[in-house]
Structures are given as structure tokens and as C-alpha cells.
C-alpha positions in Angstrom: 18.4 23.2 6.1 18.4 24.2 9.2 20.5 25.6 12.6 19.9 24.9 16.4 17.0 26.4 17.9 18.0 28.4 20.9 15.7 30.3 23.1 16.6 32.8 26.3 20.2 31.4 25.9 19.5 27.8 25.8 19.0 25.1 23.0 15.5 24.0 22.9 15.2 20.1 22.5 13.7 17.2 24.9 16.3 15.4 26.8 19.9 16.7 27.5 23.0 14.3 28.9 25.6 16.4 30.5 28.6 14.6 31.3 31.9 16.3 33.6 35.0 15.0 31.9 37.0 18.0 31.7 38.3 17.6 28.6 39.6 14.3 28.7 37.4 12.6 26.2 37.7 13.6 22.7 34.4 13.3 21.0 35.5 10.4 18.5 36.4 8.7 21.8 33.0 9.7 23.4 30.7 8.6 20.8 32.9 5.3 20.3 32.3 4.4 24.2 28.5 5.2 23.7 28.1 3.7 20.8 26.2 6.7 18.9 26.9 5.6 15.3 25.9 6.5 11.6 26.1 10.2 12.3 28.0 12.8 10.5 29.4 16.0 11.4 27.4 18.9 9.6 26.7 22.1 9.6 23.0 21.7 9.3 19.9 19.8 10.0 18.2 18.5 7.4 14.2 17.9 6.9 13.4 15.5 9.0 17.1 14.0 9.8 18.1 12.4 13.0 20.7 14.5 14.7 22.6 15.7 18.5 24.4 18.5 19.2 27.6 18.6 21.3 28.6 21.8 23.6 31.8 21.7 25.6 31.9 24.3 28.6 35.6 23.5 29.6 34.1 21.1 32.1 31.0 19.2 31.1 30.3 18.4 27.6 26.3 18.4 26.7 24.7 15.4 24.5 21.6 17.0 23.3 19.2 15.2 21.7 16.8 15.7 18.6 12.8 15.6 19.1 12.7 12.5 18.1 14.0 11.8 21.0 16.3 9.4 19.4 19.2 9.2 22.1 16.7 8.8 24.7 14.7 5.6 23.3 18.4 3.8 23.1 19.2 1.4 25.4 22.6 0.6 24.5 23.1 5.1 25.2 21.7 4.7 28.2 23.7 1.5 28.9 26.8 3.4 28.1 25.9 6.5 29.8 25.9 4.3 33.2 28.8 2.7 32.6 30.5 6.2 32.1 29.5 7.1 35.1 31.6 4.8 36.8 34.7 7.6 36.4 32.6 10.7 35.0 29.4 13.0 37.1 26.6 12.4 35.0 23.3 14.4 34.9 21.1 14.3 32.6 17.1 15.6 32.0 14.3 14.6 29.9 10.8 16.6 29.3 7.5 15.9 27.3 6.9 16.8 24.0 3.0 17.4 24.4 2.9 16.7 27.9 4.9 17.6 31.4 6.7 14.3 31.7 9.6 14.6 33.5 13.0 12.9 34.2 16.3 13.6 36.1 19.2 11.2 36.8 22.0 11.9 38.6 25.5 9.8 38.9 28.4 10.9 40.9 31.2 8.8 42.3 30.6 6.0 40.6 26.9 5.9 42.2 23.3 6.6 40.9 22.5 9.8 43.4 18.8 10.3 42.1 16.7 8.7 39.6 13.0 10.1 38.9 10.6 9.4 36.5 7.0 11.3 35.7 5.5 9.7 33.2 2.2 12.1 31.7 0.5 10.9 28.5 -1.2 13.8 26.9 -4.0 15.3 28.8 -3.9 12.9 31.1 -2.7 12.7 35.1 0.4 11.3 35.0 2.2 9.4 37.7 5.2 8.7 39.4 7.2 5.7 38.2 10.5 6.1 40.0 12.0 7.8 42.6 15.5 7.2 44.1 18.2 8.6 45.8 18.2 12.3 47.8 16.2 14.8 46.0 17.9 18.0 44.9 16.9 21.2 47.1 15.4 22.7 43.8 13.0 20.2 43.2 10.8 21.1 45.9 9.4 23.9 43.9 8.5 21.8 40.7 5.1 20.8 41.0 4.2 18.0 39.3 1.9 18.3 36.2 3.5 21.5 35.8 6.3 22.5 33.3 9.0 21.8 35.2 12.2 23.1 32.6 13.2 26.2 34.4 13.5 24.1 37.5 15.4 21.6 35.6 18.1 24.1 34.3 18.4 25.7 37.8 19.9 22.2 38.8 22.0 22.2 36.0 23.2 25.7 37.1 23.5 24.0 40.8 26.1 21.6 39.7 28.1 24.2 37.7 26.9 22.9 34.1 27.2 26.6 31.8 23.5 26.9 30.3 24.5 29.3 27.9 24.3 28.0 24.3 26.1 29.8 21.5 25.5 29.0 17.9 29.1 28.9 16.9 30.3 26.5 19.9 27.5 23.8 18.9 29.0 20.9 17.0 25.9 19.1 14.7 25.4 15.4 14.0 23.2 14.2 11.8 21.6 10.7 9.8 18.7 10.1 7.6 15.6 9.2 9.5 14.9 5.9 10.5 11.4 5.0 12.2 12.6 3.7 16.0 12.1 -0.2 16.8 9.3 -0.1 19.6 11.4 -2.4 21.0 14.0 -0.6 22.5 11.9 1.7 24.1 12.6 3.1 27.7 9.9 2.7 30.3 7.0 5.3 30.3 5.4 7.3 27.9 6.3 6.6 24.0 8.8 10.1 22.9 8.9 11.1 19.2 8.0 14.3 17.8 7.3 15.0 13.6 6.8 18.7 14.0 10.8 19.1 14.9 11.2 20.9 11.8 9.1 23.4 13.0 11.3 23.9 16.2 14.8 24.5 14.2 16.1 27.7 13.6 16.3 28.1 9.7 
């Protein structure tokens, strides 16, 4: 069994969804509009277990997913994220597993603000698959191919989303493993990641 891996004050896992409702969407509520099912709250991981953690900050509550990457590969959470960002800010951020892949989207006021998409398979060059919408200040010093987290968190920071992960305000979620449909994959690279285990805090 394991806890949540944080390092220098932050959970460590691949793609975070940060959403600024304020408290105005219990998390029943929140994972009945985004249709995150099966789970159960826990206090652990277990081996090889699906899971997402929730943090509330008083203002944005943080959907953080597992290194399988699980959350990510769903279309109907990424369907619903959208649709939730008809009334809520959204931001949210993806990196690679074994690669520098990349991806930031940003809703506010109803509207998609910036979408952007580098897409590296492992050891290779990567490219550019999408970019939309005004670029925040702090991406001019990512450089792509480069690890870009740091820079990813300082526009977390920019919006006002709290970065600071304690062990005892993380709600856990888990389900037993399930191999994902290839199907409802998300354009560019293929995430999943076996080693999570390794990457937990036991």
C-alpha cells in the first residue's frame, strides 16, 4: 500500500486538471458531472490500482491523475472538463512519462484561451500538433524538447492555483486495474506508465 508521492512541495504524477469553483461543487457532484466512476475513496494506493487524488485550495480544486495516465486517455473526462468550463476557469497540464511531451489548456469565460500540444515519442524529435489561443508570458522560456514542469507550475502559480501539496489535505481514489481501450485514446503519443509503483510514497 502506498501514499502520494510528493517532491519539493508538489505531487509528482503526469497530467493535473485544476478547476476554480470556489467551493461550489461538492466532489460527489464533481465526479457525477465528469463522469469518473468505479472509484473508491481510500486511504491508500494499492499495487498497481487505478487511482486520482483531489486537493481543494479554497479556490481551485486539483484532479490529479495516476501514471497510467488514466484520466487523460478519457474522452468522455475530457468531454466533461469542456463542458465545465462553460461556468468554471479551467487549466490543466500534461507531461511525458519517458519523454518531454507537453500539454497546456486553458478555459476562461466560457472560452478555450490556449490549447498546445508537443507530442515527443521517446528519443525521438517531437513536434508541434496544436497551438491556439494567446500564449502565456511564461512559456517563452520553455524550450521545447526540454523538461518543461517548472515552467508549467509557474503558470499554475500565475493564475493563483496553490502548488503546495500536503499529505493530509489529499483525498485518494482508487479501482482495480483495467488495461485502457486503444480506442479512446487522445491524439499524440500513447501515455501509460507500469513502473507507477515505483513513484509512490510507501
Amino acid at each position: 500500500m502506498n501514499r502520494p508521492l510528493i517532491i519539493d512541495d508538489r505531487l509528482h504524477a503526469p497530467y493535473f486538471t485544476f478547476i476554480k469553483e470556489e467551493g461550489k461543487l461538492s466532489v460527489t457532484k464533481l465526479l457525477q458531472t465528469l463522469e469518473i466512476e468505479g472509484y473508491k475513496s481510500t486511504e491508500y494506493v494499492e499495487d498497481f490500482n487505478h487511482y486520482f487524488f483531489i486537493v481543494r485550495d479554497g479556490k481551485w480544486t486539483h484532479i490529479i491523475d495516476d501514471w497510467y495516465y488514466t484520466l487523460w486517455h478519457s474522452k468522455p473526462f475530457l468531454s466533461n472538463i469542456r463542458k465545465l468550463a462553460s461556468n468554471y476557469e479551467i487549466f490543466s497540464f500534461m507531461i511525458g512519462d519517458s519523454d518531454n511531451s507537453f500539454e497546456i489548456e486553458y478555459h476562461r469565460g466560457g472560452q478555450m484561451m490556449r490549447h498546445f500540444i508537443f507530442d515527443q515519442s521517446p528519443f525521438g524529435n517531437g513536434e508541434v500538433k496544436e497551438d491556439l489561443g494567446k500564449k502565456f508570458e511564461i512559456e517563452s522560456k520553455i524550450k521545447i524538447g526540454d523538461d518543461p514542469l517548472n515552467h508549467l507550475w509557474s503558470i499554475a502559480d500565475s493564475l493563483g492555483i496553490n502548488s503546495n501539496h500536503k499529505q493530509d489535505e489529499i483525498d485518494i481514489f482508487t479501482k482495480p486495474y483495467k488495461r485502457h481501450d486503444a480506442s479512446n485514446k487522445r491524439q499524440g503519443a500513447s501515455k501509460s506508465c507500469w513502473w507507477h509503483r515505483f513513484i509512490m510514497k510507501e
